[in-house]
BALOBA-1460 file (C-alpha; in Angstrom, 3 decimals):
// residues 268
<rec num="1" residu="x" x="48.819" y="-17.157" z="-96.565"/>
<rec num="2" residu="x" x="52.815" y="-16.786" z="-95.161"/>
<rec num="3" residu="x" x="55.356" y="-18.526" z="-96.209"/>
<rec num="4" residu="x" x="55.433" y="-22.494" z="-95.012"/>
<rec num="5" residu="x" x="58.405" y="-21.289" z="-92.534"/>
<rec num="6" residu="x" x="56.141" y="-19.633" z="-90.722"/>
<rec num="7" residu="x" x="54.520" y="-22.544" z="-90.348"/>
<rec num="8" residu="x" x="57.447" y="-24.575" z="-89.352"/>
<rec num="9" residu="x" x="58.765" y="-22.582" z="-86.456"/>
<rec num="10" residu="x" x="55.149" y="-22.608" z="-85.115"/>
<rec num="11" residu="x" x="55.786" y="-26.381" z="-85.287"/>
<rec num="12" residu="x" x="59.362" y="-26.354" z="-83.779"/>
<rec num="13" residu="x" x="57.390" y="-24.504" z="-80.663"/>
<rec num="14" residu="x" x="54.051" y="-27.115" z="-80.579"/>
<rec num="15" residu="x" x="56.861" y="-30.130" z="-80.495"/>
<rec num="16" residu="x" x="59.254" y="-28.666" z="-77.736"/>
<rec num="17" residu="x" x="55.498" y="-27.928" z="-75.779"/>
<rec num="18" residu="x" x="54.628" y="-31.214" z="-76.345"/>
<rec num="19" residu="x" x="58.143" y="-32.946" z="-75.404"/>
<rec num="20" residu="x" x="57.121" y="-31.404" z="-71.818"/>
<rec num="21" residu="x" x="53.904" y="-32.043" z="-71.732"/>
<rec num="22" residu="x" x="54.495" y="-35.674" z="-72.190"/>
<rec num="23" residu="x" x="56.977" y="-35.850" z="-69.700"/>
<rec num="24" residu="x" x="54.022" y="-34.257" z="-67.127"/>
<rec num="25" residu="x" x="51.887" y="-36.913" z="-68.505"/>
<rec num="26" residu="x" x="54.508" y="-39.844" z="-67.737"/>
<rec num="27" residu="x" x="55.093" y="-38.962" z="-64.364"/>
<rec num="28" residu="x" x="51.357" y="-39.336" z="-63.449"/>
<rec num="29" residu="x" x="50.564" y="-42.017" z="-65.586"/>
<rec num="30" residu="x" x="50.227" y="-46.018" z="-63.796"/>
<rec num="31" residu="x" x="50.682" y="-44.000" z="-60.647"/>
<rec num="32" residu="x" x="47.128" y="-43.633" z="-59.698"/>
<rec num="33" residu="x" x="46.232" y="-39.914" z="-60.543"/>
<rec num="34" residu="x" x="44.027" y="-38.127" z="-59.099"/>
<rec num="35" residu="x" x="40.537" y="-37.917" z="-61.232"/>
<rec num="36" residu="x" x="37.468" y="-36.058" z="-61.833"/>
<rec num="37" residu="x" x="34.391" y="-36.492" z="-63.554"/>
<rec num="38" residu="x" x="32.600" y="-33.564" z="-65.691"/>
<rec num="39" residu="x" x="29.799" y="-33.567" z="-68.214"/>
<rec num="40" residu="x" x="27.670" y="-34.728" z="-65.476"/>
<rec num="41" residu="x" x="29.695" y="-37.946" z="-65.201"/>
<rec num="42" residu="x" x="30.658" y="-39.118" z="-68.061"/>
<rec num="43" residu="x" x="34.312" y="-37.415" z="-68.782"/>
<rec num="44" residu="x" x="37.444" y="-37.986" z="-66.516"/>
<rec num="45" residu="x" x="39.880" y="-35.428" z="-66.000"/>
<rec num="46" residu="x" x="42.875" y="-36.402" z="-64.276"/>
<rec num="47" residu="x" x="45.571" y="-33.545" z="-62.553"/>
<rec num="48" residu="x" x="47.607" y="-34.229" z="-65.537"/>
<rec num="49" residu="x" x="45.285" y="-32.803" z="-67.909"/>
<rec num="50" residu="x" x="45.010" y="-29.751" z="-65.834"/>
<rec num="51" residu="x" x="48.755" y="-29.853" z="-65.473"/>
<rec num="52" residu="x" x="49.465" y="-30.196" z="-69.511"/>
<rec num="53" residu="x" x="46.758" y="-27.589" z="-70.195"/>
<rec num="54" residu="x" x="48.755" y="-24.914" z="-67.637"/>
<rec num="55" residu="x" x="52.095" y="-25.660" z="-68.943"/>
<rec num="56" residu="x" x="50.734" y="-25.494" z="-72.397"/>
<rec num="57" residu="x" x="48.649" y="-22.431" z="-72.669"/>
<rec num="58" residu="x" x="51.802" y="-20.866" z="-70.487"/>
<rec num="59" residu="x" x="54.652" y="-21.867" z="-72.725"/>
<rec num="60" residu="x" x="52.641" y="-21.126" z="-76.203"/>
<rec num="61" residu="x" x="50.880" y="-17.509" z="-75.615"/>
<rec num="62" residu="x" x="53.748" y="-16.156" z="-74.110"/>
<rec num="63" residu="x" x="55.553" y="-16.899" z="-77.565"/>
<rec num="64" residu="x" x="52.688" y="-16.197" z="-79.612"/>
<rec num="65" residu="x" x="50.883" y="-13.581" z="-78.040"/>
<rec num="66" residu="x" x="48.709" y="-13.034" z="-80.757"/>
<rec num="67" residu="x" x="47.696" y="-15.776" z="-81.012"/>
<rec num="68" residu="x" x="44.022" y="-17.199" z="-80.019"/>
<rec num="69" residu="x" x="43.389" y="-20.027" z="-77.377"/>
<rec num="70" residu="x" x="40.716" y="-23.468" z="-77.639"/>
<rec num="71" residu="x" x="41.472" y="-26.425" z="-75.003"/>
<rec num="72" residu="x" x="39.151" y="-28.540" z="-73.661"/>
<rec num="73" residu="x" x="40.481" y="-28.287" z="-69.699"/>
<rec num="74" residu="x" x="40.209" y="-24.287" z="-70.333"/>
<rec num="75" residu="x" x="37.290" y="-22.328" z="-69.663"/>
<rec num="76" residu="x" x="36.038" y="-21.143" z="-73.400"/>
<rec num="77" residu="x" x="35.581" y="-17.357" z="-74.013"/>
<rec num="78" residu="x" x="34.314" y="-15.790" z="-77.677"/>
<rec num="79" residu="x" x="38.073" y="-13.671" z="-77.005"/>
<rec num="80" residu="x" x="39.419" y="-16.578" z="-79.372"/>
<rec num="81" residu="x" x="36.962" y="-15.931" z="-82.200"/>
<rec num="82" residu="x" x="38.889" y="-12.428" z="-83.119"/>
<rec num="83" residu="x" x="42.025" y="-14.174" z="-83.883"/>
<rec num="84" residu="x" x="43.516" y="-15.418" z="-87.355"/>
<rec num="85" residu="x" x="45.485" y="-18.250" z="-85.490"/>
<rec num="86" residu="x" x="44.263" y="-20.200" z="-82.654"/>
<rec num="87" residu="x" x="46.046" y="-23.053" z="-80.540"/>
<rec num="88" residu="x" x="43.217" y="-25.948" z="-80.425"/>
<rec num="89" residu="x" x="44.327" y="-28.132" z="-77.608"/>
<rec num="90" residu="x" x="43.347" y="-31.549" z="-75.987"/>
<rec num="91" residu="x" x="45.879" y="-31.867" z="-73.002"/>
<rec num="92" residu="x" x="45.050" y="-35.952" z="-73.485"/>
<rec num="93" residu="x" x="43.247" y="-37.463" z="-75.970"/>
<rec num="94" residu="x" x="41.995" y="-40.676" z="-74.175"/>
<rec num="95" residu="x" x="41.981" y="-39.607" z="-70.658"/>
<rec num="96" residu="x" x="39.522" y="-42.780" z="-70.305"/>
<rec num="97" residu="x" x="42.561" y="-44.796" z="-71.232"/>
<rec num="98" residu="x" x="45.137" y="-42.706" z="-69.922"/>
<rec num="99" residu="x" x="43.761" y="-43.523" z="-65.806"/>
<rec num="100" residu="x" x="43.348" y="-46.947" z="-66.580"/>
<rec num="101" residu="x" x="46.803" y="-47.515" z="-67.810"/>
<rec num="102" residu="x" x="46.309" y="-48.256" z="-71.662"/>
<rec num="103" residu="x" x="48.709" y="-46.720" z="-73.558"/>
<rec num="104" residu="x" x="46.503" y="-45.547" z="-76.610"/>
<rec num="105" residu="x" x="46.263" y="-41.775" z="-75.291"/>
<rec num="106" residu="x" x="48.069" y="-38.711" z="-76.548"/>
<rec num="107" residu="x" x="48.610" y="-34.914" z="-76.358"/>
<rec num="108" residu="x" x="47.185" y="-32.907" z="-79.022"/>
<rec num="109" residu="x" x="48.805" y="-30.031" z="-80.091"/>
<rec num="110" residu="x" x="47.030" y="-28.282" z="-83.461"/>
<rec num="111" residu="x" x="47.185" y="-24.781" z="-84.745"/>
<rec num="112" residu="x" x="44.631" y="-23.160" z="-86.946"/>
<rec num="113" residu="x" x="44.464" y="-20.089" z="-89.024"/>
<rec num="114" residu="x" x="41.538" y="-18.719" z="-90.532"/>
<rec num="115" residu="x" x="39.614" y="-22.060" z="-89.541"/>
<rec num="116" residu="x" x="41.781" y="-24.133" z="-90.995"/>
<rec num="117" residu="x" x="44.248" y="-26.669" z="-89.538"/>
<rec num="118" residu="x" x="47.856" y="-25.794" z="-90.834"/>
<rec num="119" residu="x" x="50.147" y="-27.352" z="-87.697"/>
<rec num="120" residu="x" x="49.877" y="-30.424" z="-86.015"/>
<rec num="121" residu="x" x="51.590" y="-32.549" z="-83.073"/>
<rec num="122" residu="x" x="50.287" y="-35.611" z="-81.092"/>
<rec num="123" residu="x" x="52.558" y="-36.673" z="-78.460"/>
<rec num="124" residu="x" x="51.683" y="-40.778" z="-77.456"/>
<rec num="125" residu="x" x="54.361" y="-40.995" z="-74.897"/>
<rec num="126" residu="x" x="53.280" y="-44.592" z="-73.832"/>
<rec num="127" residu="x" x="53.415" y="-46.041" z="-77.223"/>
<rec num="128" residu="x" x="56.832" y="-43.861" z="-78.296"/>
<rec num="129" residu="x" x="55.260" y="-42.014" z="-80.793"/>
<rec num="130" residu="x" x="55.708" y="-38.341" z="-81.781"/>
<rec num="131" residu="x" x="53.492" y="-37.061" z="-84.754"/>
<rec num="132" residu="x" x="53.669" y="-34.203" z="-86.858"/>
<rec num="133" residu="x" x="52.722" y="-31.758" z="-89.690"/>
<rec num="134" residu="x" x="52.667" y="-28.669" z="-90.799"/>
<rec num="135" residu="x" x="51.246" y="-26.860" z="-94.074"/>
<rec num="136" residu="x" x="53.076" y="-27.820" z="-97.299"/>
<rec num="137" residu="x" x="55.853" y="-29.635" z="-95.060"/>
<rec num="138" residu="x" x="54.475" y="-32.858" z="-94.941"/>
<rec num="139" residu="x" x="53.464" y="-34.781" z="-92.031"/>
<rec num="140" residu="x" x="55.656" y="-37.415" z="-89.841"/>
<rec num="141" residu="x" x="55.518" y="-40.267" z="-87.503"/>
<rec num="142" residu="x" x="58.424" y="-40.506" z="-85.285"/>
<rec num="143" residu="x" x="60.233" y="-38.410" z="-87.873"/>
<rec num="144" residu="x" x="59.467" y="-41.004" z="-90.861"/>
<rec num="145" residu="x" x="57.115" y="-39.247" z="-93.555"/>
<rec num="146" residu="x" x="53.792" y="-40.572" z="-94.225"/>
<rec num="147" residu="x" x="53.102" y="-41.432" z="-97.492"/>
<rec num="148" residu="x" x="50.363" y="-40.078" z="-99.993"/>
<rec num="149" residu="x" x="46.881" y="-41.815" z="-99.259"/>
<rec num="150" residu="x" x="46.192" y="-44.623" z="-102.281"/>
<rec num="151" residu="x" x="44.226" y="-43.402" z="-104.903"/>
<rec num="152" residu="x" x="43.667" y="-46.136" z="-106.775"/>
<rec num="153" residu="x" x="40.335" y="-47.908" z="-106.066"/>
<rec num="154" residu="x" x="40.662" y="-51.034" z="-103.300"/>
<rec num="155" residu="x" x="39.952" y="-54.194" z="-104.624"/>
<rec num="156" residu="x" x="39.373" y="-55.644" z="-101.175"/>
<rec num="157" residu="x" x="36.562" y="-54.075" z="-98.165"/>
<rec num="158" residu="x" x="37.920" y="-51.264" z="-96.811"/>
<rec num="159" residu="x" x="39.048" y="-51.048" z="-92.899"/>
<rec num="160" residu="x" x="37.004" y="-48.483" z="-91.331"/>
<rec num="161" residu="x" x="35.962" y="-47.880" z="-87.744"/>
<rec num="162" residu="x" x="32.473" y="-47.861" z="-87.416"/>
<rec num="163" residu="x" x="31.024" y="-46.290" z="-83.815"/>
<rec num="164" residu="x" x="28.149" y="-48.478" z="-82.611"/>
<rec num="165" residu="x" x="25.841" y="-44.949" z="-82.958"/>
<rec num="166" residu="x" x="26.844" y="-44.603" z="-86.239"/>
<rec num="167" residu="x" x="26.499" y="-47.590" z="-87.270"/>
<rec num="168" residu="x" x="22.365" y="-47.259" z="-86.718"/>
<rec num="169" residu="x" x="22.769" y="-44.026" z="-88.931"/>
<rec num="170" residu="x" x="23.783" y="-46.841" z="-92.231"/>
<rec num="171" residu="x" x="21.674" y="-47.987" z="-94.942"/>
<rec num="172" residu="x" x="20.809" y="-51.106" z="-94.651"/>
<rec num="173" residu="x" x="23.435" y="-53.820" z="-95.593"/>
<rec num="174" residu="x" x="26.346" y="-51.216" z="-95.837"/>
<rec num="175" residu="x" x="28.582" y="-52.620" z="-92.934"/>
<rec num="176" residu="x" x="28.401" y="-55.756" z="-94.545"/>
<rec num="177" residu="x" x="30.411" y="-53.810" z="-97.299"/>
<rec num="178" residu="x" x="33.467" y="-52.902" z="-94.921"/>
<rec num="179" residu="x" x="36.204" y="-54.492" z="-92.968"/>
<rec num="180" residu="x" x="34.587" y="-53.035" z="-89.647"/>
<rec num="181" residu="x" x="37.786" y="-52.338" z="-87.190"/>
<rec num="182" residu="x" x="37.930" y="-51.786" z="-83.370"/>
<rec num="183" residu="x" x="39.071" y="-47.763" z="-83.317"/>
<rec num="184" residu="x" x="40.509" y="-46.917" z="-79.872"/>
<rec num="185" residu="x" x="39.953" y="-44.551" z="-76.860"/>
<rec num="186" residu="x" x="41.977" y="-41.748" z="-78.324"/>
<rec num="187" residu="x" x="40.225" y="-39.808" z="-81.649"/>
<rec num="188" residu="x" x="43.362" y="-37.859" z="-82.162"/>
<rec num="189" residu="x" x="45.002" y="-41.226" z="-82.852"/>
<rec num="190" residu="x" x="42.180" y="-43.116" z="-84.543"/>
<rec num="191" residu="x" x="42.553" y="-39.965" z="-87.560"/>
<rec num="192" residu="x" x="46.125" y="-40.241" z="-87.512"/>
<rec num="193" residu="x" x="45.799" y="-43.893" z="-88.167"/>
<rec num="194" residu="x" x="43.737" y="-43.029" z="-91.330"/>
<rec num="195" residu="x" x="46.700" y="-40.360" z="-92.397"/>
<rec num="196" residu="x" x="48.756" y="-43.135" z="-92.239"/>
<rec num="197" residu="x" x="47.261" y="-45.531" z="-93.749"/>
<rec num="198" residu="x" x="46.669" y="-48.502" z="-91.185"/>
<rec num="199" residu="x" x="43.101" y="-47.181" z="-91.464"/>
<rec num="200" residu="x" x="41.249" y="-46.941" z="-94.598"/>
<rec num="201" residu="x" x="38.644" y="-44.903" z="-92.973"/>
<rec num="202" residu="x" x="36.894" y="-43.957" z="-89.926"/>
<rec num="203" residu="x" x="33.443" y="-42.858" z="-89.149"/>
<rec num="204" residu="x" x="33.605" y="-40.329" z="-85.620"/>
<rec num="205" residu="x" x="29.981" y="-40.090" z="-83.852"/>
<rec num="206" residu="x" x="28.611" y="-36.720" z="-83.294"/>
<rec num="207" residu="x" x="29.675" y="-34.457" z="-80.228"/>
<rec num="208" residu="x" x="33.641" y="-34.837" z="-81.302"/>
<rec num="209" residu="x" x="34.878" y="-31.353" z="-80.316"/>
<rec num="210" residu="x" x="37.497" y="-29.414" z="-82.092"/>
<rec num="211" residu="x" x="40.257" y="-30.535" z="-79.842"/>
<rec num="212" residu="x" x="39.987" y="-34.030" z="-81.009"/>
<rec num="213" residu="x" x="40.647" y="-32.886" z="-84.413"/>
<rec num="214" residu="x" x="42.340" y="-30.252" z="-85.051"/>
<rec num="215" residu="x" x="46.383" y="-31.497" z="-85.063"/>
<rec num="216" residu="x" x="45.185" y="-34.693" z="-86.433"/>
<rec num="217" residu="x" x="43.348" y="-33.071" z="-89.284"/>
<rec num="218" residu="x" x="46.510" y="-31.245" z="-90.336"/>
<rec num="219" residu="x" x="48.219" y="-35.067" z="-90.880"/>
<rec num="220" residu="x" x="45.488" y="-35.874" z="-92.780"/>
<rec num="221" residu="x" x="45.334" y="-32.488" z="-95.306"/>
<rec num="222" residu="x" x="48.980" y="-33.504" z="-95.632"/>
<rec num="223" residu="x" x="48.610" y="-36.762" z="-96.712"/>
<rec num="224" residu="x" x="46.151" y="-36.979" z="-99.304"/>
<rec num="225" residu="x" x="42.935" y="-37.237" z="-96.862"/>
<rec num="226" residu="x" x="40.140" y="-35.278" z="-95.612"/>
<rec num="227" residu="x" x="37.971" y="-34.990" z="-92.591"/>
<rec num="228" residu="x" x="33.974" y="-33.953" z="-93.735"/>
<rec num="229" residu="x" x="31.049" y="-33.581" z="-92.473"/>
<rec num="230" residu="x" x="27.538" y="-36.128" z="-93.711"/>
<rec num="231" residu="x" x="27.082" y="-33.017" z="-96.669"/>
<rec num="232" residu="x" x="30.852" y="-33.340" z="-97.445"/>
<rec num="233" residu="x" x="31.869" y="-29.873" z="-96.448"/>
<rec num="234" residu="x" x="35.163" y="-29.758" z="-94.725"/>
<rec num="235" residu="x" x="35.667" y="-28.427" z="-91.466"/>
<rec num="236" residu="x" x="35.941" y="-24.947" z="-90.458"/>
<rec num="237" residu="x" x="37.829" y="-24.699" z="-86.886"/>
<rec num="238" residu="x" x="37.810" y="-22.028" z="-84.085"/>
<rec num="239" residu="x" x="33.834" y="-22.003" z="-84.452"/>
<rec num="240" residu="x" x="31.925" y="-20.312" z="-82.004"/>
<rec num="241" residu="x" x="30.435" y="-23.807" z="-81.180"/>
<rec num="242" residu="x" x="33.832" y="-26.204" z="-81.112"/>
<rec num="243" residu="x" x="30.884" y="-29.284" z="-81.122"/>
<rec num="244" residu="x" x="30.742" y="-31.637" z="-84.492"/>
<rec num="245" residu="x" x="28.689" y="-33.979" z="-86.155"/>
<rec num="246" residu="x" x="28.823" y="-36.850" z="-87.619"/>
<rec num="247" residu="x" x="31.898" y="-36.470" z="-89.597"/>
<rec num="248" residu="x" x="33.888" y="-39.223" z="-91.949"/>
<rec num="249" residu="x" x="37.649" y="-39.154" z="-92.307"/>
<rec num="250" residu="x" x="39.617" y="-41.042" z="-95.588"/>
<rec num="251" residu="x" x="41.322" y="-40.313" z="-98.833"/>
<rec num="252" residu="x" x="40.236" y="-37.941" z="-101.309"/>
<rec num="253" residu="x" x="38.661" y="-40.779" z="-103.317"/>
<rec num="254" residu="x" x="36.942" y="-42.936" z="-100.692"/>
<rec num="255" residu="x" x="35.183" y="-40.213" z="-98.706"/>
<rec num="256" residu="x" x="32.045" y="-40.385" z="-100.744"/>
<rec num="257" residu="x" x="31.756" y="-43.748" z="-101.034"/>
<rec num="258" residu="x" x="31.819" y="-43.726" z="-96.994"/>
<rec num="259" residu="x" x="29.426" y="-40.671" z="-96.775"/>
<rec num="260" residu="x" x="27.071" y="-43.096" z="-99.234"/>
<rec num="261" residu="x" x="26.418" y="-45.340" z="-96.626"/>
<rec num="262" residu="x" x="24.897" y="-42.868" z="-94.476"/>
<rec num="263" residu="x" x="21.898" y="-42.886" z="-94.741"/>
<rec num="264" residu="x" x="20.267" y="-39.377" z="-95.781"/>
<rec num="265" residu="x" x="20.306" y="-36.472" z="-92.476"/>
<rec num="266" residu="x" x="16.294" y="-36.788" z="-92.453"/>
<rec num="267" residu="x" x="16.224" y="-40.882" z="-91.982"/>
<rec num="268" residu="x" x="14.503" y="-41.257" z="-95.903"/>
């Protein structure tokens, strides 16, 4: 692996990206932009996500030329798949959110190489929040680090959001175990919540994409956490399918308690 400079000027570049891609974001956003609907229906995509996603893939490959490209508003080509580092980008996490004027959306800058997340930005503009990682650097949250994850066992139910699918994939009496939590529109944010800390966990339904994941999962390697699939394997980005599982995000120690209450991938 290179040296954790390397690393950090990659970040300098994601942040300064994401600085304008949040202003793009602002200038649309309570001002009625204009939205589509893809995945026969069911996904807005406002012109600021095209917007972001132009500026982005612009400003990054022409300083990193070698490097790969992954963003949701982009069409996806295997091209990516022969590259050590790839960009993995989410123009706005919570577009939902984002056109009805909630503020719980963000841009989601990550950076990957050989699958694995090692640079991380999310931009939430509307709440004035800027967050950050890189590999061996730490990660940050409006330029205040985030401390290690607690790995000393609770002594009170853990907060965890629970999606109402995944909550049917449970044992039996294993909510009642939990501090169940409302999780919010944007995934980016709802992992960054459990680097953190104001989340002890979170549970993300299947079809999350790699875009929703990627920065965030950098915040959460930094911190003491880990994002896993129902077996426990982490993930492995810049897949030829960027489409997950069922996957469970929390510390180190609590993951397989959480994976526990799943019940087994056959229903027995």
């Amino acid at each position: 692996m290179p040296a954790t400079s390397d690393y950090a000027d990659d970040l300098a570049l994601m942040l300064e990206a994401s600085r304008l891609a949040a202003d793009i974001a602002m200038s649309h956003f309570r001002k009625d932009p204009e939205v589509w609907y893809k995945n026969e229906g069911r996904s807005p995509v406002s012109e600021a996500d095209i917007a972001i996603d132009l500026l982005l893939r612009k400003m990054l490959t022409e300083s990193r030329p070698d490097y790969g490209w992954l963003s949701e508003e982009a069409i996806d080509t295997e091209e990516r798949l022969s590259h050590r580092r790839v960009f993995i980008i989410d123009p706005i996490d919570g577009t939902r959110a984002y056109v009805s004027g909630r503020p719980d959306w963000c841009v989601s800058i990550g950076l990957v190489e050989d699958g694995r997340p090692v640079a991380g930005v999310l931009a939430a503009p509307a709440r004035g929040e800027v967050w950050l990682a890189h590999l061996g650097g730490g990660a940050f949250l409006d330029g205040v680090p985030l401390a290690m994850g607690d790995a000393a066992p609770s002594q009170t139910p853990l907060r965890v959001a629970v999606p109402d699918v995944v909550a049917t994939e449970m044992r039996p009496g294993a909510k009642d175990s939990l501090d169940k939590v409302p999780g919010g529109p944007s995934l980016a944010l709802r992992v960054a919540a459990v680097a953190q800390g104001s989340l002890d966990g979170l549970y993300i339904r299947p079809r999350s994409s790699e875009w929703d994941l990627a920065a965030a999962d950098c915040m959460l390697a930094e911190t003491g956490h880990v994002l896993v699939d129902r077996e426990g394997n982490r993930l492995v980005y810049n897949a030829p399918d960027p489409s997950r599982g069922l996957l469970v995000a929390a510390s180190h120690e609590q993951a397989p308690g959480l994976l526990e209450l799943l019940r087994p991938a056959n229903g027995h």
